[in-house]
C-alpha positions in Angstrom: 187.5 -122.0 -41.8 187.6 -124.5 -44.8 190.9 -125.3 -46.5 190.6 -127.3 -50.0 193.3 -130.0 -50.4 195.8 -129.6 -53.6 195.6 -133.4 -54.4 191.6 -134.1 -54.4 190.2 -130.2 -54.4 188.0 -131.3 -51.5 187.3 -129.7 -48.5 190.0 -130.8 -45.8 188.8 -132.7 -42.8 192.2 -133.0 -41.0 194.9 -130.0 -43.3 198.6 -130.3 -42.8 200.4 -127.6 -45.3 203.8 -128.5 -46.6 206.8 -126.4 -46.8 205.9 -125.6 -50.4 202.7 -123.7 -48.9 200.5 -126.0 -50.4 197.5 -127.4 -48.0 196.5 -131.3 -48.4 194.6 -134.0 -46.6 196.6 -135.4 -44.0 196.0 -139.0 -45.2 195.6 -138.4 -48.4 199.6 -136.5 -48.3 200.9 -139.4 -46.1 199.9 -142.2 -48.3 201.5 -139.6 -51.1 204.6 -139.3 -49.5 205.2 -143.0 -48.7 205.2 -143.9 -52.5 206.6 -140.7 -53.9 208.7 -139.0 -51.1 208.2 -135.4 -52.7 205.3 -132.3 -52.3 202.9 -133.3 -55.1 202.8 -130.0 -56.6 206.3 -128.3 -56.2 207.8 -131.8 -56.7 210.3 -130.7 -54.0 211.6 -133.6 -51.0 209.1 -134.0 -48.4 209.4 -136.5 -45.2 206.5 -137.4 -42.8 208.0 -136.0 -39.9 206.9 -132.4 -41.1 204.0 -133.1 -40.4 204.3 -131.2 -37.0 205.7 -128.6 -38.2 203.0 -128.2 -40.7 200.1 -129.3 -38.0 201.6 -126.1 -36.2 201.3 -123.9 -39.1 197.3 -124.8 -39.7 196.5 -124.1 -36.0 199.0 -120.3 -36.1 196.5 -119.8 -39.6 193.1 -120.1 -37.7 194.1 -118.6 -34.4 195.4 -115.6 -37.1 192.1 -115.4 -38.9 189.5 -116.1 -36.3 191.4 -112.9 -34.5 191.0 -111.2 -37.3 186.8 -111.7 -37.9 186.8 -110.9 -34.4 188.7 -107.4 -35.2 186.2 -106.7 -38.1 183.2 -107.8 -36.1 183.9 -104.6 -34.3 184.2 -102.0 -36.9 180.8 -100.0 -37.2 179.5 -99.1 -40.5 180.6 -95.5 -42.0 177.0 -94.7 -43.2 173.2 -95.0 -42.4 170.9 -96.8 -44.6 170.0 -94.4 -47.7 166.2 -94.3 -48.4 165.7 -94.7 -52.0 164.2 -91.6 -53.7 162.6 -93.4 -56.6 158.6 -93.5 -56.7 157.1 -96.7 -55.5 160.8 -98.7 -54.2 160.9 -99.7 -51.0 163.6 -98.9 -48.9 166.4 -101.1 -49.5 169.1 -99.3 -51.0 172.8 -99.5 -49.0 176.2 -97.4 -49.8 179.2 -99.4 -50.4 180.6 -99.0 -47.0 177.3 -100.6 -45.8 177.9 -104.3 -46.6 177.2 -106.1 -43.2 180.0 -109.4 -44.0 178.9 -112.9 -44.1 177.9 -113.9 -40.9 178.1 -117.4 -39.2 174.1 -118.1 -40.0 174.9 -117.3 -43.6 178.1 -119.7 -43.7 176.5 -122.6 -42.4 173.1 -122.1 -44.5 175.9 -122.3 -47.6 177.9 -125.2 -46.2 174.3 -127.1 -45.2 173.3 -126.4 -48.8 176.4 -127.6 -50.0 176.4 -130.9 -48.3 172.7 -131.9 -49.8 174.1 -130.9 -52.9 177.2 -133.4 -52.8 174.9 -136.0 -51.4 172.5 -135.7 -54.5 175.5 -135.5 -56.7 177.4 -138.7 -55.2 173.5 -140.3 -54.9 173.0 -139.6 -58.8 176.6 -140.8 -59.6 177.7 -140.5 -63.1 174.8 -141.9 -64.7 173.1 -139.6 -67.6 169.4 -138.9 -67.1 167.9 -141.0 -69.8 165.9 -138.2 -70.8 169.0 -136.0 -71.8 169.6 -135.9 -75.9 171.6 -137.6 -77.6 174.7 -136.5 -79.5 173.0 -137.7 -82.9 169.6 -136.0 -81.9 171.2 -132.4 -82.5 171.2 -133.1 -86.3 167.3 -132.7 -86.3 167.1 -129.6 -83.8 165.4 -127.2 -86.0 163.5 -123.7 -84.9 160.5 -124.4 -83.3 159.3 -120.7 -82.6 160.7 -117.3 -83.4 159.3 -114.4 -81.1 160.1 -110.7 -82.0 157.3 -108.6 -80.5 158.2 -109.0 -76.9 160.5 -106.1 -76.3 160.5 -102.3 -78.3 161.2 -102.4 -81.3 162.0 -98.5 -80.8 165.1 -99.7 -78.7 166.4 -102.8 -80.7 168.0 -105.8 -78.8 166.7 -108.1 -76.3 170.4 -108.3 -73.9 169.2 -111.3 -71.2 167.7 -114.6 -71.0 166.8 -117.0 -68.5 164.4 -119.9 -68.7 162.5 -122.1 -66.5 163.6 -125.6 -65.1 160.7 -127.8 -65.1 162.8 -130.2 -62.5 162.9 -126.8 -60.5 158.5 -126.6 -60.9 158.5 -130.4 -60.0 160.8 -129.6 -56.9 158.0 -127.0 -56.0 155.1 -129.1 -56.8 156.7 -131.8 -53.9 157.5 -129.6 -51.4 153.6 -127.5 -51.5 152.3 -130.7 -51.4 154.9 -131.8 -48.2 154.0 -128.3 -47.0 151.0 -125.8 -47.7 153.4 -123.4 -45.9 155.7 -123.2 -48.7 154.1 -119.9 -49.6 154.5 -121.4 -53.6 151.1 -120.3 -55.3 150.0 -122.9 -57.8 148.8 -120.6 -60.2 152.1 -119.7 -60.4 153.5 -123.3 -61.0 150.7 -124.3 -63.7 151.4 -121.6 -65.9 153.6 -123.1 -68.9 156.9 -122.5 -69.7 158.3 -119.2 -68.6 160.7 -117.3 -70.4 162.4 -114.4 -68.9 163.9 -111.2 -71.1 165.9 -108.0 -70.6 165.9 -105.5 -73.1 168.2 -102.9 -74.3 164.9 -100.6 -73.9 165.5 -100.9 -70.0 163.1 -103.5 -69.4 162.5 -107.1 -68.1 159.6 -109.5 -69.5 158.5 -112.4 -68.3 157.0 -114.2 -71.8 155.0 -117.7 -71.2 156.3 -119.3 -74.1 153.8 -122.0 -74.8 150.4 -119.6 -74.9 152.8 -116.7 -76.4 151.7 -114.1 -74.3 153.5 -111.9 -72.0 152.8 -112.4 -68.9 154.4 -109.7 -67.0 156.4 -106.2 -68.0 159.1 -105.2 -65.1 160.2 -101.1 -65.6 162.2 -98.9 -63.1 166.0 -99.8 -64.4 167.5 -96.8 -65.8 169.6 -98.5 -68.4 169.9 -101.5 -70.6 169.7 -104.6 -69.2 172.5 -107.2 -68.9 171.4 -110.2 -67.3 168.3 -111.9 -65.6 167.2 -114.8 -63.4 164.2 -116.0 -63.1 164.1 -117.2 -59.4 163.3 -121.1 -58.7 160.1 -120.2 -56.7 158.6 -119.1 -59.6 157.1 -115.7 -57.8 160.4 -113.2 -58.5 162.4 -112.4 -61.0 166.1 -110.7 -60.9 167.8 -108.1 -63.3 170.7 -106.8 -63.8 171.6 -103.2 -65.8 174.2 -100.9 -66.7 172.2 -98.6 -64.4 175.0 -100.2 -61.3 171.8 -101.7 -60.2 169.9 -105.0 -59.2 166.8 -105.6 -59.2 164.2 -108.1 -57.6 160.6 -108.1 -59.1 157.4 -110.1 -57.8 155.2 -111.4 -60.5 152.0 -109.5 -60.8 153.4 -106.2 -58.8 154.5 -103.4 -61.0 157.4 -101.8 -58.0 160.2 -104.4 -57.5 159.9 -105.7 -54.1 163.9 -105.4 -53.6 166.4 -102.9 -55.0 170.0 -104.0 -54.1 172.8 -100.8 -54.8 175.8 -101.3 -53.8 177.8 -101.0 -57.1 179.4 -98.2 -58.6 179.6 -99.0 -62.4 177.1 -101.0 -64.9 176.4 -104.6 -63.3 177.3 -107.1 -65.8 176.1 -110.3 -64.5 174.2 -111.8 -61.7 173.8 -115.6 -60.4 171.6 -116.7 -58.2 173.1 -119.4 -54.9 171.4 -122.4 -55.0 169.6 -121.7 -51.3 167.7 -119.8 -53.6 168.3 -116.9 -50.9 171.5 -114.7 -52.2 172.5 -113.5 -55.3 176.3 -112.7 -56.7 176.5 -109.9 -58.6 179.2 -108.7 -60.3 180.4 -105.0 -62.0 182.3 -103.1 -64.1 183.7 -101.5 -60.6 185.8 -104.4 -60.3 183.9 -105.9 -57.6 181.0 -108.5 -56.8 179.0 -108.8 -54.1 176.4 -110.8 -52.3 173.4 -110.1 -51.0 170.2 -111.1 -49.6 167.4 -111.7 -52.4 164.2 -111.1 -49.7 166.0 -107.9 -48.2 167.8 -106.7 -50.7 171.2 -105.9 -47.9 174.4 -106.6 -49.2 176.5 -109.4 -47.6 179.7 -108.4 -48.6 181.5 -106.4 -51.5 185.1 -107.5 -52.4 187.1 -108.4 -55.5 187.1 -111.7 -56.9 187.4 -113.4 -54.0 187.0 -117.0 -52.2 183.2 -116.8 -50.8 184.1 -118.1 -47.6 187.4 -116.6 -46.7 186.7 -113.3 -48.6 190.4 -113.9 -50.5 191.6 -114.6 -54.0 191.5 -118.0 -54.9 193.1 -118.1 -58.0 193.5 -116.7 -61.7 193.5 -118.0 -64.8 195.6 -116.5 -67.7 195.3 -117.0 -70.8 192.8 -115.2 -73.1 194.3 -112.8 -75.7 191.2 -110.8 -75.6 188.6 -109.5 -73.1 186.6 -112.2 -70.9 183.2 -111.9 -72.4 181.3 -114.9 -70.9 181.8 -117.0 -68.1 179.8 -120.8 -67.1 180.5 -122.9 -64.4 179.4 -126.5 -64.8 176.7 -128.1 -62.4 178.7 -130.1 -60.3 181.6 -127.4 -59.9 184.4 -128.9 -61.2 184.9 -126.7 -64.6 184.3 -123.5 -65.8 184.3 -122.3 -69.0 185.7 -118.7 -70.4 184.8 -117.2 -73.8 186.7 -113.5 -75.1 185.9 -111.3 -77.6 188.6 -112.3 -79.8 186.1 -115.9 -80.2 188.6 -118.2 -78.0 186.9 -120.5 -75.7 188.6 -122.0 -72.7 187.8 -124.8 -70.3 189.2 -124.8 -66.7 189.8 -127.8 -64.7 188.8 -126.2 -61.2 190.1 -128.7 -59.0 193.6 -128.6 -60.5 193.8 -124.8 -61.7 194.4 -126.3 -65.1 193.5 -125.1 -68.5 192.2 -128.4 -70.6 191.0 -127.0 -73.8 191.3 -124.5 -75.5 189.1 -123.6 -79.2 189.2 -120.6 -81.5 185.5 -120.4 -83.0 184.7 -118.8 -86.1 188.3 -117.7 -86.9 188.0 -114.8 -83.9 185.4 -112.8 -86.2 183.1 -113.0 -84.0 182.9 -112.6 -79.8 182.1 -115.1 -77.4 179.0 -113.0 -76.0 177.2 -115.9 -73.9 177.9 -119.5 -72.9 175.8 -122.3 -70.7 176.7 -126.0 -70.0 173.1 -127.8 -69.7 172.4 -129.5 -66.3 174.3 -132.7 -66.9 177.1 -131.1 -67.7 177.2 -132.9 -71.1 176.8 -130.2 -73.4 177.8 -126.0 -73.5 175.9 -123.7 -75.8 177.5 -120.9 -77.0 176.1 -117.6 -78.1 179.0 -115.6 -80.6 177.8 -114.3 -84.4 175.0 -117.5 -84.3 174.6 -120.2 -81.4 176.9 -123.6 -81.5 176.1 -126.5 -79.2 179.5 -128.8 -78.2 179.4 -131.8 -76.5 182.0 -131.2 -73.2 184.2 -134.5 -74.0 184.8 -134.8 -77.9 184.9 -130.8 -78.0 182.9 -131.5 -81.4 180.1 -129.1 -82.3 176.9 -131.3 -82.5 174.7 -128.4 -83.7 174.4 -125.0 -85.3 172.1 -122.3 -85.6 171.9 -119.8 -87.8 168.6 -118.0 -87.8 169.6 -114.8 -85.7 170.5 -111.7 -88.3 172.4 -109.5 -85.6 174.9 -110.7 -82.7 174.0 -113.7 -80.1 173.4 -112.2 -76.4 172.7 -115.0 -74.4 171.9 -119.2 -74.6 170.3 -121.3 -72.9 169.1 -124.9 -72.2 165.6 -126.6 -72.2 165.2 -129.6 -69.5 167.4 -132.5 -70.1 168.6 -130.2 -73.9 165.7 -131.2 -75.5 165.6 -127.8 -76.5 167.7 -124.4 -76.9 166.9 -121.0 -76.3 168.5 -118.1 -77.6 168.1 -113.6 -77.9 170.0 -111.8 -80.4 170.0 -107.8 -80.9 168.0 -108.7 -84.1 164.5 -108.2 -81.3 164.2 -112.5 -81.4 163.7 -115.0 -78.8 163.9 -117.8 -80.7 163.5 -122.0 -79.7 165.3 -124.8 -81.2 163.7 -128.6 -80.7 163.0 -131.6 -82.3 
């Protein structure tokens, strides 16, 4: 069990809870209460000798909750695996009462990941990759390429976008070369830059964007689609559509290798955990859920929910209008919110704090799509055209207004040396130097 401390929003080594409810770092609270002498967050009196009291209240909370995965472990599922009628699918669909629950194997692959993670992060520190562009370099972004023929132009509207990480290629490159195991194909790796699309003709295309050629056409969703990844190993792909399903697809294979079913309403995002080995989905059923990317078996299915302890974490308030877009940065601190009404919000994490708030375009148009790049310098934002704003100054440092028909998604070249962007106009279009 892992309980975040209120002062640094880091996982607690040794938790105390106060009176207030609120769970801290023992030294971290002690060292508080000697200089303040009240609970940091409800301000009210606090005294070091509560610390017993609240040492007892920690060890009654895990006996409470390691009874109660014990309980669950117990319960047997309410339905059989349901073999999946459609021609050519494998197997792999699961009813909602089928989710098998994180187990321990899963937990500590997440928490393992999640320590290299911090290490690289503390290792890079907050230097800026040299490469990354510059705030005066946006002035001479201009489009590089406009592609229109890669989706039906009988069904107008290309929904989803997702575009490959050369650092992710260069990742792969070391580790086939560390290990001819790897099971990475270099063909696969050599191939250019790799754009993946969805379509609102039911669709998903992966589009090699530097000989301009398709390079693979994925059908079987029954609806539009409304979001895509295109998986780090560079074989598979992942969709998302209004048909309540998700989809994983192999490069070169017409049937998708995995088809993951546990939602009862259109799926309206998915993102990929950085394992490279589960994806979060989430639905207009109120619900997201996690499941395996190679099996296609759901995890778990609850609501909005802490991914460890399965409960809510928080929520934010705020928007006048519908949440349209979410983004979380790369280092997990912040997370950004766009609604339809064009407000966009940025969310201090580790404090539950709103820190900015912008109304774009005067609220004519929605916030359909927003990305921070990799540095966590810069957020793109797809509404009536595409804005780039630099995270700090909150000023927009570029603009583009070449789409004729509403922004659906934004994203970011390596180091945002380049934008990528996919309107309901049919265009995939690339904005560089």
């Amino acid at each position: 069990m892992v309980f975040t401390c209120a002062l640094s929003g880091e996982p607690a080594e040794e938790p105390v809870v106060s009176p207030s409810g609120h769970i801290y770092e023992k030294r971290l609270i002690l060292k508080y209460i000697a200089e303040n002498g009240v609970d940091p967050v409800s301000n009210e009196s606090l005294e070091e000798n509560q610390h017993d009291a609240a040492c007892r209240v920690i060890a009654r909370l895990t006996k409470e909750l390691t009874a109660a995965r014990e309980a669950l472990s117990t319960l047997k599922p309410h339905a059989a695996n349901v073999a999946h009628a459609g021609a050519g699918d494998i197997d792999m669909e699961q009813s909602v009462d089928e989710a098998q629950g994180i187990s321990e194997a899963v937990l500590a692959r997440l928490d393992e990941k999640a320590k290299t993670l911090t290490a690289a992060r503390k290792q890079r520190g907050k230097n800026l990759p040299e490469e990354l562009t510059k705030q005066d370099e946006f002035a001479s972004f201009r489009e590089s390429a406009c592609h229109t023929g890669i989706h039906s132009t009988g069904t107008p509207g290309i929904t989803a976008l997702d575009v490959q990480s050369l650092g992710v290629i260069k990742h792969m490159i070391r580790k086939f070369v560390l290990s001819k195991a790897t099971g990475v194909h270099l063909s696969c790796i050599f191939k250019g830059k790799m754009v993946l699309t969805g379509g609102a003709d039911k669709t998903v295309v992966l589009f090699n964007s530097e000989k301009e050629q398709v390079q693979d056409v994925f059908k079987g969703h029954q609806k539009k689609i409304n979001a895509v990844i295109l998986h780090p190993n560079s074989k598979n792909a992942i969709s998302a559509s209004s048909d309540a399903q998700v989809r994983v697809w192999t490069t070169g294979e017409e049937t998708c290798k995995a088809l993951i079913d546990i939602h009862q309403a259109p799926v309206t995002d998915i993102s990929l955990h950085a394992t490279g080995d589960y994806v979060l989905s989430v639905s207009d059923d109120s619900h997201w859920a996690l499941s395996d990317v190679n099996s296609g078996k759901t995890l778990c299915k609850v609501k909005i929910w802490d991914l460890k302890e399965q409960t809510n974490v928080a929520n934010f308030p705020g928007h006048q209008g519908a949440v349209r877009a979410i983004a979380f940065s790369e280092n997990g601190y912040y997370l950004a919110t766009g609604a339809e009404d064009g407000e966009l919000k940025l969310w201090d994490l580790r404090k539950l704090k709103n820190l900015k708030t912008l109304s774009l375009h005067d609220g004519k148009h929605s916030i359909n799509n927003i990305c921070f790049d990799h540095s966590g310098t810069y957020l793109a934002v797809g509404s009536g055209d595409v804005e780039v704003l630099h995270v700090k100054s909150w000023q927009v440092v570029a603009t583009f207004e070449n789409h004729t028909a509403a922004v659906t998604a934004v994203r970011f070249g390596d180091h945002a040396r380049s934008v990528y962007s996919t309107s309901m106009d049919k265009s995939l279009r690339i904005y560089s130097v």
